[in-house]
C-alpha positions in Angstrom: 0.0 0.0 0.0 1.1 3.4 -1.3 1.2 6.0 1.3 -1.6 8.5 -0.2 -3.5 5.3 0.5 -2.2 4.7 3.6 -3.2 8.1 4.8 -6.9 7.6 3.2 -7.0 4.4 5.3 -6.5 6.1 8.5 -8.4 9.2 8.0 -11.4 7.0 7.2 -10.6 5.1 10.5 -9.9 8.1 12.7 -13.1 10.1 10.8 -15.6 7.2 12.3 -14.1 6.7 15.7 -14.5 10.8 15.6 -18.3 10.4 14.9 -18.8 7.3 17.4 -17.2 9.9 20.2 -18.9 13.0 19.8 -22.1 11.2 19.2 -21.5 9.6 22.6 -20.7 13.4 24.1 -16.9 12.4 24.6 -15.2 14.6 21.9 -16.0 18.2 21.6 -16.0 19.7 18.2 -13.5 22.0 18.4 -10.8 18.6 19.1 -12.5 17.3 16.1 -11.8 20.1 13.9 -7.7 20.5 15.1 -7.2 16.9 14.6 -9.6 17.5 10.9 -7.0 20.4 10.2 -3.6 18.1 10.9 -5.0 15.1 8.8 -6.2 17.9 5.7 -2.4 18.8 5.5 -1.9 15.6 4.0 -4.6 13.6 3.0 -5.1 13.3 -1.0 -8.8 13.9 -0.4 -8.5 17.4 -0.4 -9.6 20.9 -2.5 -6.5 22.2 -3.9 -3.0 21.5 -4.3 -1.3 19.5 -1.5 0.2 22.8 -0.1 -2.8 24.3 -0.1 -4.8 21.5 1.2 -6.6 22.0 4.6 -6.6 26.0 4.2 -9.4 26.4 1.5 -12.3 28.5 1.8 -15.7 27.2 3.1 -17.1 28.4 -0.5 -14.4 25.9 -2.3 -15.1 23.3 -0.1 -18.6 23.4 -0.6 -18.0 23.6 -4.4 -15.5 20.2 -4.3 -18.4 18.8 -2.4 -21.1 19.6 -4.9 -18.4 18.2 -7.6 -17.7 14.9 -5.8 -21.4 14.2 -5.2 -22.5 15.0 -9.1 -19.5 13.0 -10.4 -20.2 9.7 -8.0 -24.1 10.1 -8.5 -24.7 8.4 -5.0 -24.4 5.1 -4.0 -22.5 4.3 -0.7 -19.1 5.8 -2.5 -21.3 9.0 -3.2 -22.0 8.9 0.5 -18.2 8.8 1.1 -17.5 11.3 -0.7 -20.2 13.6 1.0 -19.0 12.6 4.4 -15.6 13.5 3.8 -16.1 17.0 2.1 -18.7 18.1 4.9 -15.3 17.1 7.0 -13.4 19.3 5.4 -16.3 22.0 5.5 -15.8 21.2 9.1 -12.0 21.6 9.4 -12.0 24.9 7.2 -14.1 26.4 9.9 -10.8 26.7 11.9 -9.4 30.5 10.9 -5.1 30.6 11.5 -4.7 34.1 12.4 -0.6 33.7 12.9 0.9 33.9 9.4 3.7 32.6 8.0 7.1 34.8 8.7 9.6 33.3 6.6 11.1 34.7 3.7 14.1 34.5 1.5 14.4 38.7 0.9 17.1 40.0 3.7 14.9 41.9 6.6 11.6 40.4 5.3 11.3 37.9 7.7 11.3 41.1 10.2 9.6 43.5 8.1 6.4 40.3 8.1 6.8 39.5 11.7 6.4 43.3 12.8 3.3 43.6 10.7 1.7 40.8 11.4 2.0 42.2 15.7 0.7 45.4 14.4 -2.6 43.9 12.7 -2.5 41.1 14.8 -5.7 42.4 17.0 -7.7 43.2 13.6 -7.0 39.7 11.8 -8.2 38.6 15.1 -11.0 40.5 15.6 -12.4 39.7 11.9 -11.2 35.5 12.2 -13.3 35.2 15.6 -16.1 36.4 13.8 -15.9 34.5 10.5 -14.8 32.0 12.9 -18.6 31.6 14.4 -20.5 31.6 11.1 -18.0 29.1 9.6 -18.5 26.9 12.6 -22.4 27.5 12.1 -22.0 26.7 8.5 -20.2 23.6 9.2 -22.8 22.0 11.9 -25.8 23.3 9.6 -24.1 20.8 6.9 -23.1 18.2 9.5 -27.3 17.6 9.9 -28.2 17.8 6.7 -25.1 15.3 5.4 -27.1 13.0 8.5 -30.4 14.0 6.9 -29.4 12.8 3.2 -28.1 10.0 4.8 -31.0 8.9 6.5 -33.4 10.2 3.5 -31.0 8.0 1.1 -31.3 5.2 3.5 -34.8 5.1 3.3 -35.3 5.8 -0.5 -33.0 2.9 -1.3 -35.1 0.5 0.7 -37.8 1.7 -1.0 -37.0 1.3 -4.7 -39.2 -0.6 -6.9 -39.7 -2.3 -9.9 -39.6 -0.3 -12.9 -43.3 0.7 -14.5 -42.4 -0.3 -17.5 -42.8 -3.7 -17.0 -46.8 -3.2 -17.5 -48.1 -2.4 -20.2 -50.8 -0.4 -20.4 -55.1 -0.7 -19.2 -57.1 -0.3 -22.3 -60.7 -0.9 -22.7 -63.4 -1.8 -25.3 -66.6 0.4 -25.8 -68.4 -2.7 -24.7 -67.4 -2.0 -21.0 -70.5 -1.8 -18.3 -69.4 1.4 -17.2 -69.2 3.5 -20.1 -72.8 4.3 -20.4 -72.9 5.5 -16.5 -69.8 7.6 -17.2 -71.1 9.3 -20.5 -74.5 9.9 -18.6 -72.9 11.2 -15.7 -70.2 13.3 -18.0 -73.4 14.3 -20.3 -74.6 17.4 -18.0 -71.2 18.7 -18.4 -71.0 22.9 -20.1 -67.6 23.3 -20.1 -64.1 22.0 -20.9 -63.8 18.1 -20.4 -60.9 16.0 -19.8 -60.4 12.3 -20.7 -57.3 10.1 -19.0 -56.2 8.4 -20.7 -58.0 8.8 -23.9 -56.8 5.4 -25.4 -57.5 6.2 -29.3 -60.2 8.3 -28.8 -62.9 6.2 -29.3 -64.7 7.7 -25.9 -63.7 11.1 -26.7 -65.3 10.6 -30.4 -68.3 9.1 -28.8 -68.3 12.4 -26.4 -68.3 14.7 -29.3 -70.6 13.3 -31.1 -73.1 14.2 -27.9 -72.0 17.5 -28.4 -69.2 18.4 -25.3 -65.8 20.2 -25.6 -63.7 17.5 -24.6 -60.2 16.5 -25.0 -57.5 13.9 -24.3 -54.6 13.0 -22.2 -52.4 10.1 -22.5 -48.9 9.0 -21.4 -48.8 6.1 -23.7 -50.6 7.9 -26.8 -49.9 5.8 -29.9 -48.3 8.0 -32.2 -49.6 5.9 -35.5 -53.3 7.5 -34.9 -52.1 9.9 -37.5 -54.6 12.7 -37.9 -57.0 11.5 -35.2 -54.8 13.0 -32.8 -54.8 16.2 -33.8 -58.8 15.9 -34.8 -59.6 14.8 -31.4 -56.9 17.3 -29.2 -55.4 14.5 -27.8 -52.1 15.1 -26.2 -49.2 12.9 -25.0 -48.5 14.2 -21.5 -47.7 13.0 -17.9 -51.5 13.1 -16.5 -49.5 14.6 -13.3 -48.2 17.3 -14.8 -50.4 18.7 -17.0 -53.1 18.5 -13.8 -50.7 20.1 -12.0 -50.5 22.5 -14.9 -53.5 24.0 -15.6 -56.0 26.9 -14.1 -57.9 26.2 -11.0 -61.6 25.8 -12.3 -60.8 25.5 -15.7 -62.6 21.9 -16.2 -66.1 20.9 -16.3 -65.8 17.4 -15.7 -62.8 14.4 -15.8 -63.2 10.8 -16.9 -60.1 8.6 -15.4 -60.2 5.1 -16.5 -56.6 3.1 -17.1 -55.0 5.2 -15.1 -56.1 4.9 -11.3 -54.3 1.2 -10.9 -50.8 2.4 -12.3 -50.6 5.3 -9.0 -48.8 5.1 -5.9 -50.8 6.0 -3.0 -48.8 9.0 -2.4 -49.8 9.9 -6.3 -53.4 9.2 -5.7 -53.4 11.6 -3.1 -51.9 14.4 -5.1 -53.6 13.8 -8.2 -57.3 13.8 -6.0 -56.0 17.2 -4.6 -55.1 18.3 -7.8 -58.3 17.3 -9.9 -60.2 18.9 -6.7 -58.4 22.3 -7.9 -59.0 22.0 -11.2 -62.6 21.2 -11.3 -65.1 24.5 -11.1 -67.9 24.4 -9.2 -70.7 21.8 -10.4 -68.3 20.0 -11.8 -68.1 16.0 -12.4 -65.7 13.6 -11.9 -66.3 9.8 -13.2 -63.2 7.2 -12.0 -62.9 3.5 -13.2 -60.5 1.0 -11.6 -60.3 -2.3 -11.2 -60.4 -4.1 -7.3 -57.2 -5.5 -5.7 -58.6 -8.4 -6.1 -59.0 -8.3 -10.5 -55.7 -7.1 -10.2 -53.6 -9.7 -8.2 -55.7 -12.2 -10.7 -54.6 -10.2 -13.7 -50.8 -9.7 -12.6 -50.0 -13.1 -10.4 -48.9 -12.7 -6.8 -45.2 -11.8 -7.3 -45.5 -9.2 -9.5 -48.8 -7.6 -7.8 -46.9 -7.6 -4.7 -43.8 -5.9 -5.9 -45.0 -3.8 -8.4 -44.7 -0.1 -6.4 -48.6 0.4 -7.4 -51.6 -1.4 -7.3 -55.4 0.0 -7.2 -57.1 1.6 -4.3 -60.6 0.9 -2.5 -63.4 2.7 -3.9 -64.3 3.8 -0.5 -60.8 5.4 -0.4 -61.2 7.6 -3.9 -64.9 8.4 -2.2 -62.6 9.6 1.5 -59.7 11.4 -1.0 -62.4 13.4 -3.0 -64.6 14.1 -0.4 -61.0 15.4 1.2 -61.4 18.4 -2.0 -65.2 18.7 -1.9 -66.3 16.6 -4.4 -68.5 14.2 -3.0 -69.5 10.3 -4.6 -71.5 7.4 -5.3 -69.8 4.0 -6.0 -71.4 1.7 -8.6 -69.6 -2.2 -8.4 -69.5 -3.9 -11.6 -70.7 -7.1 -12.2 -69.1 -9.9 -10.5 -66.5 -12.0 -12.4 -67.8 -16.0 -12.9 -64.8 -18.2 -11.5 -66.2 -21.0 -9.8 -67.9 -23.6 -11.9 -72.0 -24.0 -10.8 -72.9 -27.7 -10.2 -76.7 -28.9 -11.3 -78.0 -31.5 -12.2 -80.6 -32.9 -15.1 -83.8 -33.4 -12.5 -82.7 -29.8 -11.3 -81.6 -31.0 -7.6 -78.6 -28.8 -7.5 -80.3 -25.7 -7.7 -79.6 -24.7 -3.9 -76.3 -25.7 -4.4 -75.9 -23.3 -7.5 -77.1 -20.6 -5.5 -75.0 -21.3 -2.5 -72.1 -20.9 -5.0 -73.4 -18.0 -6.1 -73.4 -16.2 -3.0 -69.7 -17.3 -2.4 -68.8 -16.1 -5.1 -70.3 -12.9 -4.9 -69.2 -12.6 -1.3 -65.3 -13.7 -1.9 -64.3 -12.0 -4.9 -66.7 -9.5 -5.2 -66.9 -7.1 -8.2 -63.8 -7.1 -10.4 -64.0 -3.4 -10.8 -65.9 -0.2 -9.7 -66.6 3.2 -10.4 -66.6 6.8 -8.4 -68.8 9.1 -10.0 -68.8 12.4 -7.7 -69.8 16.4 -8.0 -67.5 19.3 -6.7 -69.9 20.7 -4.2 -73.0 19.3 -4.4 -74.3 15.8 -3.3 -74.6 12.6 -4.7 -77.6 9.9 -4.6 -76.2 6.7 -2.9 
């Protein structure tokens, strides 16, 4: 081992022993900083040259850090990296008010001694107060280093499965629910939204009943040609553009292939969101299929590790009502999946029926919809 390396080694060791002791109230930051000052002089993890190492300015330090920490994009070495430059943050803090003397010019060795006593009580009044704010700087950056740390922690833990590993929901005009939603939608007199609009065919069918309506969707297929532009359908993050546009500006929202691909933390914004951009009177119809369609539809193992899945309809009803917009919940029809047993002589009637019931009891509807009003109330 080299001895730059050598050095690194033992300022990583000395740097954690460091934290384990003033964590435990043993070593006071002022030691920590002298002893961060000695091991600066000649560590290679530094902000300038190696003669200049240890003396630079909180505002270079702070610019190596920001350096380091782009160049490394995280990861535990990224967290290194951070560690170390708010150490040096730290140890830059200290202000040497006695300058060096020496010099190779007859008498200037003198001449820089005497002036250095004659200013002395200036440079010191001006490093004890820089002194403070760099110290202040330093511990300010200490907690928030222990903040990313944590945050990063956490984040990390939490990552999930990329999105793009589902395609995604589309539906056929067939459906059960798209008569309720264009009834409900109908009474609608100003600007309409549809997510996500699919190819159209809803926002067509819209139209043709005489409402200014248009579309969002993420995953708009490009190859409609001209019937995107014909039926203002845009590809856009549904987020976004939501978060986007003028409070009270829509009429009415239909959300259907969207609902089951949100995080819960989404499906609160976006119900806060859509709350905003509604105007009074204003209608909101939401499909979604039940957890229960959907672990059938994806499998266990990719249900549970996919980061979303869909909500309860009676938590869309709780988040809307959050905003003002209060709902009704229509269940779909329930999904056949256990075979009925009867006989010829018709003795397995009550049998059939039993099933039935189980059925219907067990799996319940495989999807729902939330149809709701901004400020007025809705007929259970």
């Amino acid at each position: 081992m080299d001895a730059a390396a050598f050095l690194d080694s033992v300022w990583s060791e000395i740097s954690a022993k460091s934290a384990r002791t003033i964590n435990a109230g043993v070593l006071e930051i002022e030691d920590e900083n002298e002893l961060d000052k000695m091991l600066l002089a000649h560590s290679t993890v530094g902000t300038g040259s190696r003669r200049n190492r240890g003396t630079g300015s909180i505002a270079g330090t702070l610019a190596a850090m920001q350096k380091d920490r782009s160049e490394v994009g995280g990861g535990e070495l990224g967290d290194l990296r951070l560690s170390l430059s708010v150490r040096q943050a730290s140890a830059a803090a200290f202000s040497e008010v006695s300058p060096p003397v020496a010099s190779d010019i007859p008498g200037g060795a003198f001449g820089k001694s005497l002036l250095a006593k004659a200013m002395s009580w200036y440079v010191g009044y001006l490093a004890s107060q820089t002194g403070e704010f760099s110290t202040a700087t330093a511990r300010a950056l200490r907690v928030m280093a222990k903040r990313i740390e944590t945050l990063d922690g956490k984040v990390r833990q939490l990552e999930p499965m990329e999105r793009t590993s589902l395609p995604p929901i589309r539906f056929e005009r067939h459906q059960w629910w798209v008569p309720l939603a264009k009834d409900a939608i109908g009474s609608c007199q100003g600007r309409v939204v549809h997510c996500a609009s699919e190819s159209g065919w809803l926002i067509q069918e819209l139209l043709d009943e005489g409402l200014d309506v248009y579309g969002i969707d993420p995953w708009l297929d490009q190859e409609l040609g001209d019937d995107v532009d014909r039926l203002d359908m845009r590809c856009e993050d549904i987020a976004e553009h939501f978060n986007s546009i003028e409070a009270g500006s829509l009429s009415g929202a239909v959300i259907s292939g969207v609902a089951e691909l949100m995080t819960v933390g989404e499906c609160v914004s976006f119900a806060s969101r859509l709350g905003s951009a509604l105007a009074p009177e204003g209608t909101v119809v939401l499909h979604s299929h039940s957890r229960t369609e959907w672990d059938l539809r994806l499998g266990g193992v990719l249900a549970d590790l996919y980061p979303s899945h869909p909500l309860k309809e009676e938590t869309w009803v709780e988040l809307f009502s959050s905003v003002g917009i209060e709902c009704r919940v229509i269940s779909g029809p329930p999904r056949d999946l256990l075979e009925e047993i009867s006989d010829l002589d018709g003795s397995g009637a009550a049998i059939d029926r039993n099933f039935k019931l189980l059925q219907d009891k067990i799996l319940g509807s495989p999807d729902y919809l939330v149809i709701g009003a901004k400020g007025r109330g809705m007929e259970k």
